[in-house]
N, C-alpha and C positions, 0 to 999 in steps of 0.2 A: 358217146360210146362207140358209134362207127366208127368215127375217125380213129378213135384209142385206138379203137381193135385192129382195125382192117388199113390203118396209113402209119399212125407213131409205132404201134406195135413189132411190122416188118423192120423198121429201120433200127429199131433197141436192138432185135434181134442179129443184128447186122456187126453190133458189138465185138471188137475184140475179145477174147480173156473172156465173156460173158459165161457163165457156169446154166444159169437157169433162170427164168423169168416169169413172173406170175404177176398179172394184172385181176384185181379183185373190183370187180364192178358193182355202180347199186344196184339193189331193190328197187328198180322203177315207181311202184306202190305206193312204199314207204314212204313217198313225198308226201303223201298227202296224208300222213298221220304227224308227223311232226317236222320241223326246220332240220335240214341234214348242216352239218360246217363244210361237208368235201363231197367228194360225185365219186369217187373211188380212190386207190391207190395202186403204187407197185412195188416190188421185190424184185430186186436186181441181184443175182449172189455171183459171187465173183471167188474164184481158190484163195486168193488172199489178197494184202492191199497192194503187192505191186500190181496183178493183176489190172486192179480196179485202177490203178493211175495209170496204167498203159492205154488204159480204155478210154479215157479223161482226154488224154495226151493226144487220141484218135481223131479221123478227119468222122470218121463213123459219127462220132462223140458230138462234134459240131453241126453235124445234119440234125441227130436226135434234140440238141437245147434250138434250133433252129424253129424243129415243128415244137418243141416244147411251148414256146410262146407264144402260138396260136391255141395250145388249149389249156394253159396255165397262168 
């Protein structure tokens, strides 16, 4: 969740075209009432899909799938 928040976070934000962004983290707790599938997620909103493929297209774009693979 550190990392999400405070290293992959800045650089999404770094996004071209990026409209808004919301990272929805777990319920720490929760683990221990039942098996979670995922640790959280995100919302990426973009004005529309050129937008989002300008973003893609981005050297931005390429730092973000860079750290993505450290925590995906």
């Amino acid at each position: 969740v550190e990392h999400w928040r405070d290293v992959h976070g800045p650089l999404v934000m770094e996004l071209p075209g990026l409209r808004r962004y919301v990272q929805n983290h777990p319920v720490l707790e929760a683990y221990g009432v039942r098996g979670m599938s995922h640790d959280g997620w995100a919302e990426l909103w973009f004005d529309d899909l050129g937008s989002l493929q300008a973003a893609v297209a981005s050297p931005q774009w390429a730092e973000v799938r860079k750290d993505s693979a450290m925590l995906f």
